[in-house]
N, C-alpha and C positions, 0 to 999 in steps of 0.2 A: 504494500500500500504506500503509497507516496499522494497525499493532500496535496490540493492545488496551491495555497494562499501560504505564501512566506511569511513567519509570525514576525520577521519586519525586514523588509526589503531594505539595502545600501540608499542613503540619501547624497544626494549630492553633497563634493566636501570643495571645499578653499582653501587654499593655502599656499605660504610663499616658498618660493625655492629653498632647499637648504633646510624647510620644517619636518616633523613627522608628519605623514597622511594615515590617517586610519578611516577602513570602511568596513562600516558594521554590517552584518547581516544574518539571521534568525532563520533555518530553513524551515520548511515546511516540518509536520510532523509525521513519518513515516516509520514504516516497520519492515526492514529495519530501517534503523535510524538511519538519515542521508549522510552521507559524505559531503564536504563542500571543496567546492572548488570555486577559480574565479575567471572571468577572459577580460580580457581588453581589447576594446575594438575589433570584436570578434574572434580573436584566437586566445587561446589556451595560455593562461600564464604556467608559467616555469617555478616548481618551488627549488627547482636549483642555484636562482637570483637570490644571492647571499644578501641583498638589501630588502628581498622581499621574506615577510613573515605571515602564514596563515595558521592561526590558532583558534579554535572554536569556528566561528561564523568570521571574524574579523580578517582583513587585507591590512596590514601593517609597511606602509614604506620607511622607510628608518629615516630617511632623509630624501626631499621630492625632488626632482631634476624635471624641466623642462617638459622631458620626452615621456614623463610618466602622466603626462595630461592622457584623456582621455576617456572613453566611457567603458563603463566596467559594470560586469552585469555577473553578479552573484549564481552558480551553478549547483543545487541539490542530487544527487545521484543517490541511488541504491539499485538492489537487482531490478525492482518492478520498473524503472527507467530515469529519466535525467530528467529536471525543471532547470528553467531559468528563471531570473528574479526579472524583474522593472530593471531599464539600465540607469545608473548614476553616473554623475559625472565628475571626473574630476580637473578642475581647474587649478593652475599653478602660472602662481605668476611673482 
């Protein structure tokens, strides 16, 4: 079973270069429980980006650069299949 509705989808975040970015997100509630993953601008982020930290629902950038702008759309998965979140976005300036 995998529910449709993310008990809270990613909001859009701000922040300046050089800060931390965190983006929150709650997957759905499924049995089993979801896995999360994240994409940006449609592909697959990589947990082998040693700036990037995904723990629980949360996208962690340790420090934002430029090229980390972009929309990022929170990914639930378990056997019964994958959900996407609402995409947010993130801005860095």
């Amino acid at each position: 079973v995998l529910r449709d509705d993310f008990r809270q989808p990613p909001g859009d975040v701000v922040v300046a270069v050089g800060e931390p970015a965190i983006l929150e997100c709650v997957p759905p509630r499924g049995h089993p429980e979801p896995s999360i993953s994240w994409k940006k601008n449609g592909a697959r982020l990589s947990d082998k980006d040693e700036r990037l930290t995904i723990r629980g629902g949360k996208l962690m950038l340790a420090s934002a650069r430029k090229s980390d702008a972009g929309v990022y759309v929170c990914v639930a998965t378990n056997v019964v299949g994958e959900r996407d979140s609402e995409p947010a976005e993130l801005v860095v300036f």
